[in-house]
N, C-alpha and C positions, 0 to 999 in steps of 0.2 A: 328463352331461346335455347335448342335444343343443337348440340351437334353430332356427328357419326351414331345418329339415330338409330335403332335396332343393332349395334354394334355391341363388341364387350369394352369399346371405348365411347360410348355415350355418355356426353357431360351436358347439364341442363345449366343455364344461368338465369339466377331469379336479380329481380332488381337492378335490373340491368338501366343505366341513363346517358345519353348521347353527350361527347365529347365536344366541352363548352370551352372555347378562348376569348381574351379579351385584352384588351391593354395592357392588364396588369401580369399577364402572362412571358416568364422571361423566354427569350429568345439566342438562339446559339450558333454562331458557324463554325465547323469542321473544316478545317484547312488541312491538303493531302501535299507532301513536297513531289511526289510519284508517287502512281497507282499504276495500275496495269490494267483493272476493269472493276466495274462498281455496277449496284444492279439496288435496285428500288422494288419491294415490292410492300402492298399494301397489308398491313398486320392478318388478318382473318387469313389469307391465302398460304399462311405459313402451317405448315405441321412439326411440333415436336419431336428432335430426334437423340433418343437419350445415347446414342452412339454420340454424338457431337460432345467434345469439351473444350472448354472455354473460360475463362476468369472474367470478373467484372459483371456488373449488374444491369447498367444502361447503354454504356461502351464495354464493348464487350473484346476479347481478341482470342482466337480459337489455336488451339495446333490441332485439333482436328473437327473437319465440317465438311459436309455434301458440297457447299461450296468450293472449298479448296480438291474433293474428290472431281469435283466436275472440270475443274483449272486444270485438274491434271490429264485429265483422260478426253479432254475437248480441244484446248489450244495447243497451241506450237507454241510452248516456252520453254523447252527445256537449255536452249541454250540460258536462259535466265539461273538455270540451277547450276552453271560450268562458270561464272562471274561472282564470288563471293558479295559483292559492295551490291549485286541485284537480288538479292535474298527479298523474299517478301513471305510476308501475313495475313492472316485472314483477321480483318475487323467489321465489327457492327454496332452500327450505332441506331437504338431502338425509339424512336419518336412517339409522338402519342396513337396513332395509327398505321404507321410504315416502321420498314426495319430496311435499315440499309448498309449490301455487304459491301465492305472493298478489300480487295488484294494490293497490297502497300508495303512501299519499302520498309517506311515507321509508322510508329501511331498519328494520328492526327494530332496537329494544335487546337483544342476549342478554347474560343472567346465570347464570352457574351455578349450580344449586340444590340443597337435599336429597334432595326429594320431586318427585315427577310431578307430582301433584295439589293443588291450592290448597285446601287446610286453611277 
């Protein structure tokens, strides 16, 4: 698999094999106490941006990101920035094919669970 082809950023992947789950696969919820806005999007559709910094590996939490650029320069929230206790952050948490951002007052609580879906 071949990507930004005739590019000076052309990367090829050999041995590449489709992402298998199963039972024995653990599972996790991310619980938000406040967010402000949260956005899904599928792994491939993402690009690299060595401007971004960020700590953490799988959860990740930035002080700076196109995300939080976009927060600033698209919504109405700056009264959110004139309220100390409505401070928020940019996190991501990166699944086996999605990456998903939120802008959050804190970090998430995860716990491992059974099920996907809330019963």
């Amino acid at each position: 698999m071949t990507f930004n082809k005739g590019t000076d950023y052309e990367v090829t992947l050999a041995d590449l094999r489709p992402i298998e789950t199963d039972e024995s696969c653990k599972k996790y919820k991310a619980a938000y106490k406040r967010f402000l806005i949260y956005q899904v999007i599928e792994e491939s559709n993402i690009s690299w941006d060595d401007a971004e910094v960020f700590e953490g590996k799988l959860i990740r939490t930035f002080t700076r990101s196109r995300f939080l650029d976009h927060m600033d320069s698209h919504m109405n929230i700056d009264w959110y920035k004139e309220v100390p206790d409505m401070k928020y952050s940019h996190y991501q948490i990166c699944g086996l094919d999605f990456i998903v951002d939120v802008a959050a007052h804190k970090p998430p609580t995860i716990e491992e669970v059974e099920q996907f879906l809330v019963q």
